[in-house]
C-alpha positions as CSV (number, residue, x, y, z in Angstrom):
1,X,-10.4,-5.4,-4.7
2,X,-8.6,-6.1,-7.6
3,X,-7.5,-10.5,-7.2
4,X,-8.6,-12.8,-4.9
5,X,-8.9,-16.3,-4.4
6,X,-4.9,-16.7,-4.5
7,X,-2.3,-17.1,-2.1
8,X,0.2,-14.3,-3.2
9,X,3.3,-15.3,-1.6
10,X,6.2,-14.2,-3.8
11,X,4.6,-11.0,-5.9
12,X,5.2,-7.8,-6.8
13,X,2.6,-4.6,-7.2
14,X,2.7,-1.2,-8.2
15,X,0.8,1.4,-9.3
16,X,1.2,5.5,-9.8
17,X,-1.4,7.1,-8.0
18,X,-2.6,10.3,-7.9
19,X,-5.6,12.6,-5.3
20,X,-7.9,15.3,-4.7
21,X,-8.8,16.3,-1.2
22,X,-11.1,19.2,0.0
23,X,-7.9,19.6,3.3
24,X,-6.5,17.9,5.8
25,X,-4.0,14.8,5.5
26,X,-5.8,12.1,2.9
27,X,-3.8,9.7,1.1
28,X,-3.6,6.8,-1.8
29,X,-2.4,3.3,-1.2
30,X,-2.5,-0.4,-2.3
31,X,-4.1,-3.4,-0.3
32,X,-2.2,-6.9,0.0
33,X,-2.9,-10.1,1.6
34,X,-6.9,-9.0,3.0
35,X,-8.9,-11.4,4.2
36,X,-11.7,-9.1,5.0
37,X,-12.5,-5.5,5.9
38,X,-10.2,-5.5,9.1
39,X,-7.5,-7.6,8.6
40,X,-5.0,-6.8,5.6
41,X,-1.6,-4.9,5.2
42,X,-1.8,-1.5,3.7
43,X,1.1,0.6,1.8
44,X,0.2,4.4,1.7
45,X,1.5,8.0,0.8
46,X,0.0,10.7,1.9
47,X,-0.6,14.6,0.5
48,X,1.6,15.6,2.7
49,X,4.8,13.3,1.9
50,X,3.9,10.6,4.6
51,X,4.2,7.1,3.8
52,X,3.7,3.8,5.3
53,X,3.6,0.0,4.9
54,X,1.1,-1.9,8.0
55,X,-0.8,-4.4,9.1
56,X,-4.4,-3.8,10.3
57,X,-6.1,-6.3,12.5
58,X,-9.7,-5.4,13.7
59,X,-9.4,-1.8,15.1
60,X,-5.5,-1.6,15.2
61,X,-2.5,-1.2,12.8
62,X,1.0,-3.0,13.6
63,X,3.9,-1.0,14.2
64,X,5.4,-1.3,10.3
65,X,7.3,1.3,8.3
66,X,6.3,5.0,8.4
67,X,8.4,8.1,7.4
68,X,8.0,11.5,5.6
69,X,9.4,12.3,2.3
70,X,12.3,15.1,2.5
71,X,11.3,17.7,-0.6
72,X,8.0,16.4,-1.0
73,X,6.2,17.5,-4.1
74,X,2.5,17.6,-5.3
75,X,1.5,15.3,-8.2
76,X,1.6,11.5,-8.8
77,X,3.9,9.0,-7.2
78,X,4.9,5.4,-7.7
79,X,4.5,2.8,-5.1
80,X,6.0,-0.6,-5.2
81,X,5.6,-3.5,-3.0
82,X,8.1,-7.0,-3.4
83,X,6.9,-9.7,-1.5
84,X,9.5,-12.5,-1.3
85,X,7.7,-15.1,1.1
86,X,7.3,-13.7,4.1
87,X,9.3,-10.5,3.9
88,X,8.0,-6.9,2.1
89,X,9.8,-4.7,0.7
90,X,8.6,-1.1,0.3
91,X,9.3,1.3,-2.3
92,X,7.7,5.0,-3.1
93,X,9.2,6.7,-6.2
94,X,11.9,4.6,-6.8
95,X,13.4,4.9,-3.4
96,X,13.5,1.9,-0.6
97,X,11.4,2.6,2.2
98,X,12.3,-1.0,4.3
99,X,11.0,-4.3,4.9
100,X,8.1,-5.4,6.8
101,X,7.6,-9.1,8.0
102,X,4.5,-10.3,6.5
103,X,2.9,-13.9,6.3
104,X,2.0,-15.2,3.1
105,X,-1.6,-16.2,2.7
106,X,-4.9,-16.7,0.5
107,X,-6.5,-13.2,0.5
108,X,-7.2,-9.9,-1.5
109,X,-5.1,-7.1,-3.6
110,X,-6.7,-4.0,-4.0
111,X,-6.2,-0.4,-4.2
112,X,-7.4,1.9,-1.2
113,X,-8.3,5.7,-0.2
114,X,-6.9,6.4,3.3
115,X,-8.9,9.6,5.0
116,X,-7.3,10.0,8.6
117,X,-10.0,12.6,8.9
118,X,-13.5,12.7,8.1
119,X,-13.6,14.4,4.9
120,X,-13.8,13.8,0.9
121,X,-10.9,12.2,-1.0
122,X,-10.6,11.4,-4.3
123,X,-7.9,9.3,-5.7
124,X,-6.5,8.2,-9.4
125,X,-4.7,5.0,-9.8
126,X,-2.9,4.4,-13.6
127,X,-0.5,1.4,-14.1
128,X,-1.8,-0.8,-12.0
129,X,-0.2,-4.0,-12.1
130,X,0.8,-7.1,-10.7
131,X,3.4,-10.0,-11.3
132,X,3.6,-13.2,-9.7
133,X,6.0,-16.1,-9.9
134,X,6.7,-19.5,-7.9
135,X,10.0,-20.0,-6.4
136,X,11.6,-23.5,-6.1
C-alpha cells in the first residue's frame, strides 16, 4: 500500500505499468479505498487487453466495468482513476472506460498484481502518483 490513514473522497491516481508473466492471463492494477485484504475496489489491465474497475468484498467482486481493448498491444499502459465523491471514473491509455459508483471512505491506495491463475507475475509500475483536493 502506498497511503493510508485518509479518507480519499475527491482524488485522482495514475500510474503506467508495465509485466512479465511465465503464460496465461496476469495483469497490473491500482488499489483504492481498502480497508483490508478483502474489501477494496480494484482497476486492472490485463496481458491480454482486458480491463476492469470493481469492488471486492470478502470472496466476491461487484459487477463494475470490464471490457477488452480493440488492437491491443504489448508494452506499458496508463491507468487513471478520478474519484469525484462517490462516483469513479476509469480511464486506460487516455481513453474513458465509464463510471463506477463508489463510496468515499478512510482506507488504503496501493498498487496491485492480479494472477487469475496460479502462476508467476511480475509487474513494473513508473509514475505513480496521486492528487487530492477538497471541494466546497
Amino acid at each position: 500500500m502506498l497511503g493510508r490513514g485518509v479518507t480519499y473522497q475527491n482524488f485522482a491516481i495514475g500510474a503506467t505499468v508495465a509485466w512479465q508473466a511465465a503464460a496465461g492471463t496476469t495483469g497490473c492494477g491500482l488499489i483504492l479505498r481498502a480497508t483490508d485484504d478483502s474489501r477494496y475496489t480494484l482497476a486492472y489491465i490485463d496481458q491480454m487487453g482486458g480491463y476492469g474497475l470493481s469492488q471486492r468484498t470478502d470472496d466476491s467482486f461487484a459487477p463494475g466495468i470490464f471490457g477488452e481493448t480493440a488492437n491491443f498491444e504489448a508494452g506499458s499502459h496508463h491507468l487513471l482513476v478520478i474519484a469525484r465523491r462517490d462516483i469513479l471514473y476509469y480511464y486506460v491509455d487516455g481513453q474513458y472506460k465509464g463510471t463506477l459508483e463508489n463510496s468515499a471512505i478512510d482506507g488504503m491506495i496501493g498498487e496491485a498484481v492480479v494472477n487469475f491463475e496460479p502462476i508467476s507475475t511480475s509487474c513494473t509500475f513508473t509514475e505513480t502518483w496521486l492528487w487530492r483536493w477538497d471541494e466546497n
